[in-house]
C-alpha positions in Angstrom: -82.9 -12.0 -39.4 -82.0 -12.4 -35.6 -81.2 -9.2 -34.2 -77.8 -8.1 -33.6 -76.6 -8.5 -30.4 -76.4 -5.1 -28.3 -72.9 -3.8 -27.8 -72.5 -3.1 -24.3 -69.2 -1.4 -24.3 -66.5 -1.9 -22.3 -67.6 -0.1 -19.0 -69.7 -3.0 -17.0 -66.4 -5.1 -17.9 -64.5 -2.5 -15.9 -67.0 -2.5 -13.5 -67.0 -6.3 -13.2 -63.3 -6.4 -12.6 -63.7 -3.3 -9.8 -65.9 -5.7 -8.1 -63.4 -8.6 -8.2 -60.9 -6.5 -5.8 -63.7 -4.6 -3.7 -64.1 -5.4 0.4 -67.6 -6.3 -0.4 -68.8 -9.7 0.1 -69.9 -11.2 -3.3 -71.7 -14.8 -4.2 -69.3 -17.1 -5.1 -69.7 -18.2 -8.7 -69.6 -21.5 -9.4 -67.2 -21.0 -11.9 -63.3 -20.4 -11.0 -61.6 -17.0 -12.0 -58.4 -17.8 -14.1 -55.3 -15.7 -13.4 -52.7 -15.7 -16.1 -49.8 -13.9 -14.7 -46.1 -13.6 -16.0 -44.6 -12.8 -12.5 -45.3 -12.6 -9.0 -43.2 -12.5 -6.3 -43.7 -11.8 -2.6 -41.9 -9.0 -0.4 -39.4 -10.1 1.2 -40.9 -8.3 4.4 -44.0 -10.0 3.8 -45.3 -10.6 7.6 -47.5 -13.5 6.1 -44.9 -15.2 3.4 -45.8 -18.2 5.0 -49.4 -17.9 4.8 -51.6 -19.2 1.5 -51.4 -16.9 -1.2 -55.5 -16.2 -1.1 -55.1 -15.0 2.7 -52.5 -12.8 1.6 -54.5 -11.5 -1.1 -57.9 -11.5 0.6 -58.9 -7.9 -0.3 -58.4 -9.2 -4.1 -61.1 -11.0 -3.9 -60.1 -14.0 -1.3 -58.3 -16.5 -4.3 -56.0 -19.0 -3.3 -54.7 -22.3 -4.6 -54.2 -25.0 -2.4 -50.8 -26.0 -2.4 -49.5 -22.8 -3.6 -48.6 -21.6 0.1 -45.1 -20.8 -0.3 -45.0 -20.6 -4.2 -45.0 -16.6 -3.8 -42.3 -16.5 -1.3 -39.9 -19.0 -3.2 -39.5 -17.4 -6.7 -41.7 -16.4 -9.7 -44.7 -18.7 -10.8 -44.4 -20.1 -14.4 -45.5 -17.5 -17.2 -48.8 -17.8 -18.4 -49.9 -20.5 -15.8 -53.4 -20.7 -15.5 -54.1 -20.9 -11.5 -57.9 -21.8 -9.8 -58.3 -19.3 -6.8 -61.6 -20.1 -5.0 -62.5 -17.5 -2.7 -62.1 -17.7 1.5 -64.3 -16.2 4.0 -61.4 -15.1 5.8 -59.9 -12.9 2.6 -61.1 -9.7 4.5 -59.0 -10.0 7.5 -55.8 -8.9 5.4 -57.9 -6.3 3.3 -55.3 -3.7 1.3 -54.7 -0.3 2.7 -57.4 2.2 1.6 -55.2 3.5 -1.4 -54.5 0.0 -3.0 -58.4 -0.8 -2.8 -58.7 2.4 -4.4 -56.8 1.4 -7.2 -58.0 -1.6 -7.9 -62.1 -0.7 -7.3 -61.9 -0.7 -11.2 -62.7 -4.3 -11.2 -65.5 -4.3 -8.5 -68.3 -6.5 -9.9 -66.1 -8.4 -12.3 -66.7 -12.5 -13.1 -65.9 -15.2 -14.9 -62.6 -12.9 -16.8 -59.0 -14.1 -17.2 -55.9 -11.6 -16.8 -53.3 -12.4 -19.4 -48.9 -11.5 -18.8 -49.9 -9.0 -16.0 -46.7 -8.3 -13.7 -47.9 -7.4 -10.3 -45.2 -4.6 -8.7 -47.4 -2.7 -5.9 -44.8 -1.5 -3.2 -46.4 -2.4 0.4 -46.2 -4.5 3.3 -48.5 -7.4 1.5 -47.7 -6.9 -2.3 -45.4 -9.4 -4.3 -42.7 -7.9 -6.4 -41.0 -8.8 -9.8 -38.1 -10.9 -9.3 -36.3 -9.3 -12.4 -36.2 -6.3 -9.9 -35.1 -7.6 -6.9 -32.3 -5.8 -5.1 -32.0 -3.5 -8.1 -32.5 -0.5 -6.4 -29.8 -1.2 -3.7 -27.1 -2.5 -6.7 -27.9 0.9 -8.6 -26.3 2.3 -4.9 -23.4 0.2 -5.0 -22.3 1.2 -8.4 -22.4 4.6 -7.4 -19.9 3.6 -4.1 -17.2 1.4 -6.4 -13.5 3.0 -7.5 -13.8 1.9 -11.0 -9.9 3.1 -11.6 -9.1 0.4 -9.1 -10.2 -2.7 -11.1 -7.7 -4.3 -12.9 -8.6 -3.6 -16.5 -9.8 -0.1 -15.8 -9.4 2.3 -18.6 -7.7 4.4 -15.9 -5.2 1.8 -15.6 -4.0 1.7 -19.7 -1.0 0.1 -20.0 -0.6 -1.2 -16.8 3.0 -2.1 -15.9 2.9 -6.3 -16.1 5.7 -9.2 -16.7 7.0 -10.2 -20.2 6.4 -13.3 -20.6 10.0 -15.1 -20.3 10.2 -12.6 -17.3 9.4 -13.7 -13.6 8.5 -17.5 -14.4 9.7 -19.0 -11.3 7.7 -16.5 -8.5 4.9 -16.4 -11.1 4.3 -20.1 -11.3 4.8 -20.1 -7.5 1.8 -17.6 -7.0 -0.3 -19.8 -9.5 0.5 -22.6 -7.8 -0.4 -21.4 -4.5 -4.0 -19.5 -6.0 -5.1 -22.7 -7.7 -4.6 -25.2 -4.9 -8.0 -24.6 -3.1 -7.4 -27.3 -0.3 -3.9 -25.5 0.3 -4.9 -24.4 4.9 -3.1 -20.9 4.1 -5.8 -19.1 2.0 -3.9 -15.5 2.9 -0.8 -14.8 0.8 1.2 -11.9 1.0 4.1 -10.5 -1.3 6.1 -8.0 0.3 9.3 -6.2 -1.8 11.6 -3.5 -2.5 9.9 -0.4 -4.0 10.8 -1.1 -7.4 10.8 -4.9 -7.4 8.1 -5.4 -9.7 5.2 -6.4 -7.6 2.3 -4.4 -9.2 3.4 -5.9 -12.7 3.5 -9.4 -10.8 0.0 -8.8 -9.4 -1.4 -7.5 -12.7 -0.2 -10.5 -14.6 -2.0 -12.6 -11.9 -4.8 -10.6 -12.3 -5.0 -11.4 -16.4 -4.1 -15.2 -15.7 -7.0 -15.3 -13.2 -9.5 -13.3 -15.5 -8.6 -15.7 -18.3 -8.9 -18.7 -16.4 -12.5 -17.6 -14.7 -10.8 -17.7 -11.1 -10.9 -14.0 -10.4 -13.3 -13.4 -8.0 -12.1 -9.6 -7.6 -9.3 -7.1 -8.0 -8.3 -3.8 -6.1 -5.4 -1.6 -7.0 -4.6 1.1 -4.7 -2.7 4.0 -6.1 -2.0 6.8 -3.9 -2.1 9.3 -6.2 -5.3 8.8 -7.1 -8.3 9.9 -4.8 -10.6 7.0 -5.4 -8.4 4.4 -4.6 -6.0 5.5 -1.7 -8.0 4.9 1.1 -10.7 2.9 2.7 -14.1 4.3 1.2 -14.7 2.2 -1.8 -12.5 -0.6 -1.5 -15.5 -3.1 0.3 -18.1 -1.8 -2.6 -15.5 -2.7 -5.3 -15.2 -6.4 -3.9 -18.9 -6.9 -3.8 -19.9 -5.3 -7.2 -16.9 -7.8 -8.9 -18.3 -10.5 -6.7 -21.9 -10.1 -7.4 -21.2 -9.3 -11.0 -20.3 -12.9 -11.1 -24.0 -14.8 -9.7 -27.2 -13.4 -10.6 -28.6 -14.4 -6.9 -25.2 -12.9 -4.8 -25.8 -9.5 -6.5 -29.8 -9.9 -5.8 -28.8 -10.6 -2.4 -26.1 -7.7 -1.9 -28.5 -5.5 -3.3 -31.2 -6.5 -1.0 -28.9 -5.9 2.0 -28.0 -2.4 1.0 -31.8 -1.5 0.3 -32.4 -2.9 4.3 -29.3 -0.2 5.2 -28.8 2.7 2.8 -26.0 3.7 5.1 -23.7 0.7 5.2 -21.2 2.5 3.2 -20.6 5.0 6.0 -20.2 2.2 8.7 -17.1 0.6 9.7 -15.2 -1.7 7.3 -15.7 -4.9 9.0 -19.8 -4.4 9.1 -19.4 -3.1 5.6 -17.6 -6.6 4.9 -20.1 -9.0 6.6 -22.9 -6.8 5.1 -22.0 -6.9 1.7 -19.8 -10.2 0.9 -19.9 -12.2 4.4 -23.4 -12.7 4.2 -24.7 -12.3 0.8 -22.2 -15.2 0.2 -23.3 -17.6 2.9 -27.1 -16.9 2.2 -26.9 -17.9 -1.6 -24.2 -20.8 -0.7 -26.8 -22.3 1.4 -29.7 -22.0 -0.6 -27.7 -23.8 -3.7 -27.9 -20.8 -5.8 -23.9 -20.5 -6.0 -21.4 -23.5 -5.7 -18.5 -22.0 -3.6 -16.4 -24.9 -5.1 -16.9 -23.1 -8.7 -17.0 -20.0 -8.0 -14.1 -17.4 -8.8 -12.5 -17.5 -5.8 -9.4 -15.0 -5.8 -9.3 -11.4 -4.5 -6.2 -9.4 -5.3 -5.3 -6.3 -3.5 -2.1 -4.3 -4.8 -0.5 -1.1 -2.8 -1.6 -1.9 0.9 1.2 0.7 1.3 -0.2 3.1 -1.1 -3.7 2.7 1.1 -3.3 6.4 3.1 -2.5 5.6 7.5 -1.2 3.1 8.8 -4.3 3.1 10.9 -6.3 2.4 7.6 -3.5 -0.5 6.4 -3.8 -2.4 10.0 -8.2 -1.9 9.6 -8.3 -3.4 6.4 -5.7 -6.6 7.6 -7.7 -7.0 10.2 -11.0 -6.9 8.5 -9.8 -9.4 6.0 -8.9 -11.7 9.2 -11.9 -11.5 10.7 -14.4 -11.2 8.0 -12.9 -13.3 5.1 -10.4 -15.9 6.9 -12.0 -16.8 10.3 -15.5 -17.4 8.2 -14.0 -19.9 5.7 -15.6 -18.6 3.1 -13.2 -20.7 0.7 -11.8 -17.4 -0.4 -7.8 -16.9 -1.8 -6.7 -13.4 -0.8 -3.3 -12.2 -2.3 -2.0 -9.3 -1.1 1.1 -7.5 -2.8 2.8 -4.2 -0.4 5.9 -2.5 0.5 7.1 -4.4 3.6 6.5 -0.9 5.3 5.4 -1.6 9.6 1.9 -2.5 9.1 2.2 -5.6 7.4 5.7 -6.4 8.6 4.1 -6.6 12.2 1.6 -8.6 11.4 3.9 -11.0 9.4 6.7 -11.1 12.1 7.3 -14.5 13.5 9.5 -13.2 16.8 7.3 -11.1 18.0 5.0 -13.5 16.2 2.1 -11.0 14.3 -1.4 -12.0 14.4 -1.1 -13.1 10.2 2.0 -14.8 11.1 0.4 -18.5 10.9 -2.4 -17.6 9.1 -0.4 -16.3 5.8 1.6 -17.4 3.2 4.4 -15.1 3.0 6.8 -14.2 0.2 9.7 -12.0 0.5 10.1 -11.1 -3.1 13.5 -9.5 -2.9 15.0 -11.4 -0.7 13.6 -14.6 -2.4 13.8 -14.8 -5.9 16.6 -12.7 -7.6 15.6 -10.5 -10.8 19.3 -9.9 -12.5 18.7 -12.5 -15.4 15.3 -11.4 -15.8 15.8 -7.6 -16.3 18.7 -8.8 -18.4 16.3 -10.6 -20.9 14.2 -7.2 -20.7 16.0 -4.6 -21.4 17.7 -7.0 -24.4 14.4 -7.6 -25.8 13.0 -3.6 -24.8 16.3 -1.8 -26.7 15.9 -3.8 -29.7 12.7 -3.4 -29.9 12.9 0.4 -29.5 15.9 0.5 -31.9 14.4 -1.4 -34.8 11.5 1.2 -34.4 13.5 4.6 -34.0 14.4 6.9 -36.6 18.2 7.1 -36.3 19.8 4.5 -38.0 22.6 3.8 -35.6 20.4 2.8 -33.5 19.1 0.0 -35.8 22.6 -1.7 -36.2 22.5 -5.3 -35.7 25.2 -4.6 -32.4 23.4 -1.9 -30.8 23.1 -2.4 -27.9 26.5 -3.5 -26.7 26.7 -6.3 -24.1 28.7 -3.8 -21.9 26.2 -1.2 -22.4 23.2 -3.1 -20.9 25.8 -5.0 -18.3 26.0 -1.7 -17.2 22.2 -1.2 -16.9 22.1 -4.2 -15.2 24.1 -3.9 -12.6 23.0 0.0 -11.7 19.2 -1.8 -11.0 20.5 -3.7 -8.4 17.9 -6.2 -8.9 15.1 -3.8 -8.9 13.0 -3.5 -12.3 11.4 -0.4 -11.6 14.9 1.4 -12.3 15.1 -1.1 -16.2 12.0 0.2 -16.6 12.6 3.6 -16.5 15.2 3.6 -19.1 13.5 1.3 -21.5 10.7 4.6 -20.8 13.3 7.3 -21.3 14.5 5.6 -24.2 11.2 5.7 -25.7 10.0 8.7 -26.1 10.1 9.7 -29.4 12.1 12.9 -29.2 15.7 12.4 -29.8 17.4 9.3 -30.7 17.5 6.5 -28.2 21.1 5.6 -29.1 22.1 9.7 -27.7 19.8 8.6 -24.9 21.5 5.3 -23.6 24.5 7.2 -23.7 23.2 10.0 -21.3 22.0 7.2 -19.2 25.2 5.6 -18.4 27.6 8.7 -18.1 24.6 10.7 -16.7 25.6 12.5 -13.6 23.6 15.0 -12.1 25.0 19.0 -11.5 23.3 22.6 -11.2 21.2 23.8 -14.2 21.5 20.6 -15.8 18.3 20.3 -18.3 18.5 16.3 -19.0 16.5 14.5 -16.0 16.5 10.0 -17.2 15.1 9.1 -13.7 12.6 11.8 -12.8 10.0 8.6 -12.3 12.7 7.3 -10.5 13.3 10.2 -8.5 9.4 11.1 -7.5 8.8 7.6 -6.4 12.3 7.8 -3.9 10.8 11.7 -2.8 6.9 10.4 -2.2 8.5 7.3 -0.3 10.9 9.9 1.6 8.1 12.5 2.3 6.0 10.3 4.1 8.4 7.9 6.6 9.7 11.8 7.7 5.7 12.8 8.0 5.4 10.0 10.6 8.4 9.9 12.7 8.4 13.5 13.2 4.8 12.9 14.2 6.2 11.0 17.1 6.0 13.0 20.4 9.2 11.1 21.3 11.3 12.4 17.8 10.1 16.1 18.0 12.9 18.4 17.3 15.2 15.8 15.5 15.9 16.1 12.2 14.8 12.6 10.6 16.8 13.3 7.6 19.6 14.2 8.8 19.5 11.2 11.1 18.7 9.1 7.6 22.1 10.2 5.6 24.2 9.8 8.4 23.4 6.0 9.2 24.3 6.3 5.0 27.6 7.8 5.7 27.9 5.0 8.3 27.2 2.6 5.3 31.3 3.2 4.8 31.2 5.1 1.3 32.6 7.9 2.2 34.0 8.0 5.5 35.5 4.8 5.3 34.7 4.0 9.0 31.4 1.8 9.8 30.4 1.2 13.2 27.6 -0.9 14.0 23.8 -0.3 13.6 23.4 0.2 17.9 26.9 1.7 17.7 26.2 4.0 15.9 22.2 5.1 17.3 24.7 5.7 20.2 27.2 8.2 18.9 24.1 10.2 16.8 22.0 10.3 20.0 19.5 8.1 19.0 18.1 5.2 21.9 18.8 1.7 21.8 17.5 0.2 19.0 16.6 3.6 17.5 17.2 2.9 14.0 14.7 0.4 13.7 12.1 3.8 14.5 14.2 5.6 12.3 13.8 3.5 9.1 10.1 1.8 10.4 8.7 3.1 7.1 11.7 2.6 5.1 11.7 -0.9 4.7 11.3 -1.0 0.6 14.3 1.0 -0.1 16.8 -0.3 2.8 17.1 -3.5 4.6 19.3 -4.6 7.6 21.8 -7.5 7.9 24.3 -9.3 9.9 27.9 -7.8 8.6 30.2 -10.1 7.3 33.0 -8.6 9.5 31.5 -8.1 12.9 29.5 -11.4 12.7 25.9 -11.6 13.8 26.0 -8.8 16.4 27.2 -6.3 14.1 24.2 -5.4 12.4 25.0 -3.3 9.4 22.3 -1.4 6.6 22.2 -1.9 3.3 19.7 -0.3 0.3 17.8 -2.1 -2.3 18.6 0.3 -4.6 22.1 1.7 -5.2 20.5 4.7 -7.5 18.4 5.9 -3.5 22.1 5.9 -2.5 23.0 8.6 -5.2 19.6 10.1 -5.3 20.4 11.3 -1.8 23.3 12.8 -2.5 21.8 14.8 -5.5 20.1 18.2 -4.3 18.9 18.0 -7.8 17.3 14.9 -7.6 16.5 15.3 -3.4 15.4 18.4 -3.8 13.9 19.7 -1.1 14.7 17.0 0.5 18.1 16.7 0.7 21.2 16.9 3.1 24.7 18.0 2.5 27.5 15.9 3.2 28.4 19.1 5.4 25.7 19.5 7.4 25.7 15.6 8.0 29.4 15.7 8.8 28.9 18.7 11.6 25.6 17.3 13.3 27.9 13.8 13.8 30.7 15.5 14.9 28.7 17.7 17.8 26.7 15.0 18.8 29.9 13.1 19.7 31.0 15.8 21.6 28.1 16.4 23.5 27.9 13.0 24.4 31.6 12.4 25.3 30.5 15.6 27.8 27.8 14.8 29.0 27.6 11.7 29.6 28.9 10.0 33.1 28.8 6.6 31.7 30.5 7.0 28.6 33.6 6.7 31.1 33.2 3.0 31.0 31.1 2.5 27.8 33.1 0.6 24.5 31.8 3.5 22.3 34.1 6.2 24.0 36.8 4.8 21.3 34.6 4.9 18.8 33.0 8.2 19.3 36.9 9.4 19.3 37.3 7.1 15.7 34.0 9.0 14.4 35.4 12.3 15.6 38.9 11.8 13.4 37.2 10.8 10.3 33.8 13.2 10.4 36.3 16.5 10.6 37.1 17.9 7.8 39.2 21.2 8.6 38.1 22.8 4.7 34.6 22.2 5.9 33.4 21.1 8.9 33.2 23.3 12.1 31.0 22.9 15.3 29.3 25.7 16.4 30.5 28.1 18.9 28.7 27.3 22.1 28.9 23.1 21.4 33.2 23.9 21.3 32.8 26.2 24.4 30.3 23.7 26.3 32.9 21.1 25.6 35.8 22.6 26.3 34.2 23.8 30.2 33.0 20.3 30.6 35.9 18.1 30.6 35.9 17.4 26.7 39.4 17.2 26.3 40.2 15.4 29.8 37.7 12.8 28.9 39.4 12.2 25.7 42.7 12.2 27.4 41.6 9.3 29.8 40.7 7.2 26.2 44.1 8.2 24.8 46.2 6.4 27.9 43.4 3.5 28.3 45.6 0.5 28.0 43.1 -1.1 25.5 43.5 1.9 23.4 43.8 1.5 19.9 44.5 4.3 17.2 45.9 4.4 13.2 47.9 7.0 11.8 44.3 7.7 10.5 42.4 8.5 13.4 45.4 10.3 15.2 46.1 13.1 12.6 42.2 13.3 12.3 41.9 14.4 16.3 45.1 16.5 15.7 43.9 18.8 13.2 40.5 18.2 15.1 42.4 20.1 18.0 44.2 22.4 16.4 41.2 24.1 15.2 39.0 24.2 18.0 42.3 25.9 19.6 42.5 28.4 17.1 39.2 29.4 17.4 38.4 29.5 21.2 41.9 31.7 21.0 41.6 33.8 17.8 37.8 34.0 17.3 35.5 33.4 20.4 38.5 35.4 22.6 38.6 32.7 25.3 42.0 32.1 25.8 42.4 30.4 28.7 39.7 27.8 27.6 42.5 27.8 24.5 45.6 26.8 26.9 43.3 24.1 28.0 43.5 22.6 24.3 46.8 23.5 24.3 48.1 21.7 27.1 46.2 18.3 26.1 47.6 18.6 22.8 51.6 19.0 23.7 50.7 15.8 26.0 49.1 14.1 23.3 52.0 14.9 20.8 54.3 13.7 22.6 53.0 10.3 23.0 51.6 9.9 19.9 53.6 12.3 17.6 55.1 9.3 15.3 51.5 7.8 14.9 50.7 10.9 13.4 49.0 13.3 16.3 50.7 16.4 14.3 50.2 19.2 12.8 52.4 19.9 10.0 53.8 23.6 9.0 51.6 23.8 6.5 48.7 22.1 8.3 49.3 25.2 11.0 51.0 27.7 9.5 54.3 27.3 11.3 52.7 29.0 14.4 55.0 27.6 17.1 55.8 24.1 18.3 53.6 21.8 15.8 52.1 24.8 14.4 49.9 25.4 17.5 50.9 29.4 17.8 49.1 30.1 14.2 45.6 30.2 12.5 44.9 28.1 9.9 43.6 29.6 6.6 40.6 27.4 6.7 37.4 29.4 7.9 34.7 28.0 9.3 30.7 27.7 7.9 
C-alpha cells in the first residue's frame, strides 16, 4: 500500500503567495500565474493610468498582459477572467510603499496558484479601486448638503396646493408646450404673478406632469418660512442629487468632483454650479455614458421671491445665466416668482434686463384670466364639502346658491389664493360649512371679534408688507419716512374714499416723495398692486391699482393689519401737512400745475371732526406766506374750483383761525387768516367758501368770531 501522501498544511502555501508580492527577484516559472479577479479598477489619480497594468503593479510580482494597457483605467475587467501576467524586469521600479508590501509579504514565495472573485480596494497613489464604489464617498456628502423639504414630492410638502384638473388648461398646456419643445432657442421660462394667482399650484402640477412623463430632470421649491429652503445653501446640492439620481455615471462623476473638493459647498454658487452639474454633465455626455437628447431635461424652481435678499435672488439668475444657459447644456429651466425687482429688472425690455432676450416670459395675471376657473372650483370644492358635512342643509341639492359663489367670485378678483382660503375655512370640520359661507360673505371685521375666515389670507398680505417696508426703510435716501404711511395714502389716492385722484407723479409731489418715487415706494410690491394708464387722464396719467380687492380692506382693518396698520386719520393729517409745507416752502410751486392740486387735496383731506395739523406746521405756515400763496391760486385766471373744494378750504380756514386765535394765543398770525378769508368770501361766497352758523357757531360775519366745537387730535 503506497504511502499516504504527507500533509503539508497550509503554511508554505502562504508562504508561496508572500513570495509572489515580495521586492525580491524570483526565477520566472515557466508556467503563467492565473489571476481570477471580480473587479479591478484604477485610481483615478493614478500617475501611470496609461502605463501597462504589470508596470503598475511591479512590486506584485511584475504581471502584465499585453494589450491590457488601459483595461484598468477604462472600467472593471470581466468577472472571473482568467488573465496571463508574465513577469517584467522593470516591475521593481514602481515597487508599493513599505506598508502595502507589508501586507501582502504573505504570498512571498508563492507559484503556479490562481486567486478566485478577489476585489482589490487598496487606497494609494498606484492601487485600482472597485467601480461599485466610485464617487460614493463624495455622494454620501452631498446627501447630507440637499433640502429634502424642497423637492416636489417631499413628505414636508403633503398636500401641496396644485390645479384641478378642468382648472388652468389654457396656461397649463402653454407651459407644456413650451417644456416639451426641446429645439424651442428660449430654454429659460419665467412665470411671474400676483401673490395669490396660483403659481406654486401651476408649478407643482408641472412638476407631477414632468415626473410622470420621465422629463423631470429636477425640482426646487423655496418656502420662506422654512429654514432649509429660503436661501442659497442647498439649492445647487438639490439639483445635482435629483440629477445624478437619474445616471448611474453623472452621480459617479458628481461624487468624484466633491471627493477632489470637500469644500465646494461653501464656495460661491456659480463654482458650486460648474462643479457639481456643469461639468459632471459635459464629462459623461462626452464619453457616451448619458444621451442629453434623453435625458430628463427640466429643472423647476418655485418662490425666487421667497429665496431671502435680493442679493441672493439676482446670484442665483445670474448663475443660472452663466452656468446653465451660456453652456447649452440642453437644459429647460422654468422659473415661477412674485414679479418683485429682481426678476422684474432682469425681464424688463426698456431698460432692456440681461434675461430679457434670453427668457420666455409669462405674465400670469396679466395674461390669462382665472374668473371661470375659480368659478368651476369653488362649484366643484362647496359641493364636495357639503355632501360630506354633517349638517344637512348643507347637503341640499341648491346649496350653494349661484349668488352666493357669484359673490365669492367676484371678492377674489381673479386671484385663487383668496377661493382657496374659503373652500379651507369651509373645511374644517368644526361647525357647519353652510354657517360658515354665511360668515364669509357678511364677514366684516371689528374689535374683539373671535371669527378670523382669512387669517392665511391675512399673514401672507402681513409677511409680503413686512418685508417691502424692511427694504425701503433700509434705503439711506428713505430714512425717517414712514413707508406705510406713504403706502395708504397713494390708496386713498386710489379715489375710494376721498373721491379725488391725482396722478401717480402728481401725487409723489404733493406727499413729498421725488419724481418717480412711487415706483421706489412699491419696488417690492409688485404682486399685490400694479400700475396703469387711467382711462380718464390718458397715457400720462398713470394711476394704481391692486390685484387683490381683499389687500385693499385688509389695510384698512387694524384687526387684520395689525401692527401694521394706518388710520385713515393719521393718513389724512400727514397729506394735509405735507401740502402745506410744500405750498410754503417751496419757490417753484409759484409756477408749478400742482399748486391747484395741492389746494384740491387740501379741501378734500380736512376733515374738521378729525383731522388737525400740528401746531408748529399751522404756525410755520401761517409766517411763511401760506395763505398769500394760496391767495395768488385763488385769482389765477386758470383757476378752477367746485362747490366741493371751496367749502373744503373754508372750514379748512376757519379752523386753523380758531386755533392760532383761541389755542396757540397768536392773534395777530389769526387776523392774517382772517383777512384772506373775508377776501376769499367775497369772491367766492356763492361757490360755497362759507362757513355756515352752525359750521362756526354764529361767531361774527360767516361765523369767523367763534370756536367750533370740534377739538382737535
Amino acid at each position: 500500500m503506497p504511502p499516504k501522501p504527507k500533509r503539508r498544511g497550509l503554511r508554505p502555501i502562504f508562504a508561496g503567495l508572500r513570495s509572489l508580492f515580495s521586492s525580491e527577484e524570483h526565477p520566472r516559472d515557466e508556467e503563467p500565474v492565473t489571476l481570477k479577479m471580480s473587479t479591478v479598477e484604477a485610481s483615478a489619480s493614478n500617475a501611470h493610468a496609461s502605463a501597462p497594468l504589470g508596470e503598475l503593479e511591479g512590486s506584485m510580482g511584475g504581471a502584465a498582459t499585453s494589450g491590457m494597457s488601459n483595461a484598468s483605467r477604462e472600467g472593471p475587467l470581466a468577472s472571473h477572467s482568467s488573465v496571463d501576467l508574465p513577469l517584467a524586469e522593470s516591475a521593481r521600479q514602481h515597487s508599493l510603499p513599505p506598508q502595502d508590501n507589508q501586507f501582502m509579504s504573505m504570498f512571498k514565495n508563492a507559484q503556479k496558484f490562481k486567486i478566485d472573485s478577489v476585489n482589490v480596494n487598496v487606497h494609494s497613489p498606484h492601487h485600482v479601486h472597485n467601480s461599485q464604489d466610485s464617487g460614493k464617498e463624495g455622494w454620501n456628502m452631498l446627501l447630507k448638503n440637499i433640502a429634502s423639504n424642497a423637492l416636489h414630492d417631499s413628505s414636508a410638502r403633503f398636500d401641496a396646493p396644485k390645479c384641478d384638473e378642468d382648472t388652468r388648461v389654457e396656461v397649463t398646456k402653454e407651459l407644456m408646450d413650451w417644456i416639451e419643445d426641446r429645439e424651442a432657442p428660449q430654454r429659460l421660462l419665467c412665470m411671474t404673478g400676483a401673490a395669490g394667482a396660483g403659481k406654486s399650484a401651476l408649478q407643482q402640477t408641472i412638476a407631477y406632469k414632468c415626473s410622470n412623463s420621465n422629463i423631470l430632470g429636477s425640482a426646487f421649491f423655496f418656502s420662506a418660512g422654512d429654514p432649509t429652503r429660503n436661501d442659497l445653501t442647498h439649492i445647487v446640492p438639490t439639483i445635482a442629487c435629483q440629477l445624478g439620481l437619474r445616471n448611474t455615471a453623472l452621480r459617479n462623476t458628481i461624487g468624484n468632483a466633491i471627493e477632489e473638493d470637500p469644500l465646494i459647498f461653501k464656495k460661491t454658487l456659480k463654482i458650486q454650479m460648474d462643479t457639481l452639474v456643469v461639468a459632471p454633465f459635459k464629462h459623461v455626455c462626452s464619453s457616451g455614458e448619458l444621451d442629453p437628447k434623453t435625458f430628463p431635461h427640466v429643472i423647476l424652481i418655485d418662490g425666487l421671491d421667497e429665496c431671502s435678499g435680493e442679493a441672493n435672488q439676482a446670484e442665483l439668475l445670474s448663475t443660472i445665466k452663466d452656468c446653465l444657459l451660456d453652456n447649452d447644456l440642453l437644459f429647460r429651466i422654468f422659473i415661477a416668482s412674485r414679479p418683485e425687482w429682481v426678476i422684474r429688472s432682469a425681464l424688463d425690455h426698456d431698460p432692456e434686463g440681461y434675461l430679457y432676450q434670453l427668457a420666455y416670459h409669462i405674465k400670469l395675471s396679466d395674461k390669462y384670466d382665472a374668473t371661470k376657473d375659480i368659478r368651476r372650483y369653488l362649484w366643484r370644492r362647496l359641493r364636495d364639502i357639503g355632501g360630506r358635512a354633517r349638517d344637512r342643509r348643507a347637503q341640499y341639492p341648491l346649496w350653494p346658491t349661484e349668488e352666493d359663489i357669484e359673490k365669492l367670485v367676484a371678492a377674489a378678483s381673479g386671484q385663487f389664493v383668496y377661493a382657496a382660503t374659503v373652500v379651507k375655512y369651509l373645511s374644517e370640520r368644526h361647525g357647519s360649512p353652510l354657517d360658515r359661507l354665511k360668515t364669509v360673505i357678511e364677514w366684516t371685521p371689528h374689535d374683539g371679534q373671535q371669527t378670523r375666515p382669512f387669517e392665511a389670507l391675512d399673514i401672507l398680505y402681513r409677511s409680503i408688507l413686512s418685508v417691502a417696508k424692511e427694504l425701503y426703510e433700509a434705503v439711506d435716501t428713505n430714512q425717517g419716512r414712514d413707508f406705510l404711511t406713504l403706502i395708504r395714502a397713494h390708496q386713498f389716492n386710489s379715489g375710494i374714499r376721498t373721491r379725488i385722484q391725482s396722478s401717480l407723479s402728481a401725487f409723489d409731489e404733493i406727499i413729498g416723495l421725488e419724481e418717480g418715487g412711487h415706483q421706489a415706494l412699491f419696488s417690492d410690491l409688485h404682486s399685490l398692486v400694479f400700475f396703469r394708464p387711467s382711462p380718464i387722464g390718458g397715457e400720462k396719467w398713470e394711476e394704481m391699482r391692486f390685484y387683490h380687492h381683499s389687500f385693499s380692506e385688509f389695510l384698512d382693518s387694524e384687526s387684520r393689519a395689525q401692527h401694521l396698520f394706518v388710520s385713515e386719520v393719521r393718513v389724512r393729517k400727514y397729506v394735509l401737512e405735507s401740502c402745506l409745507q410744500i405750498i410754503a416752502q417751496r419757490e417753484d410751486l409759484l409756477y408749478s400745475h400742482s399748486r391747484g392740486g395741492m389746494m384740491r387735496t387740501m379741501a378734500y383731506y380736512f376733515d374738521p371732526q378729525t383731522t388737525h395739523v400740528d401746531d408748529f406746521r399751522l404756525v410755520d405756515f401761517t409766517c411763511n406766506r401760506g395763505w398769500g400763496r394760496i391767495g395768488e391760486e385763488f385769482q389765477s385766471p386758470e383757476a378752477s374750483f367746485n362747490e366741493r373744494i371751496c367749502r373744503g378750504l373754508a372750514l379748512f380756514t376757519f379752523d386753523a383761525f380758531q386755533r392760532l386765535n383761541d389755542e396757540l394765543h397768536e392773534p395777530e398770525l389769526a387776523d392774517i387768516v382772517k383777512s384772506h378769508f373775508d377776501k376769499w368770501g367775497e369772491r367766492y361766497g356763492k361757490l360755497g367758501f362759507r362757513i355756515t352758523d352752525e359750521q362756526g357757531r354764529g361767531g361774527g360775519p360767516g361765523g369767523m368770531g367763534g370756536r367750533s366745537s370740534t377739538s382737535s387730535s
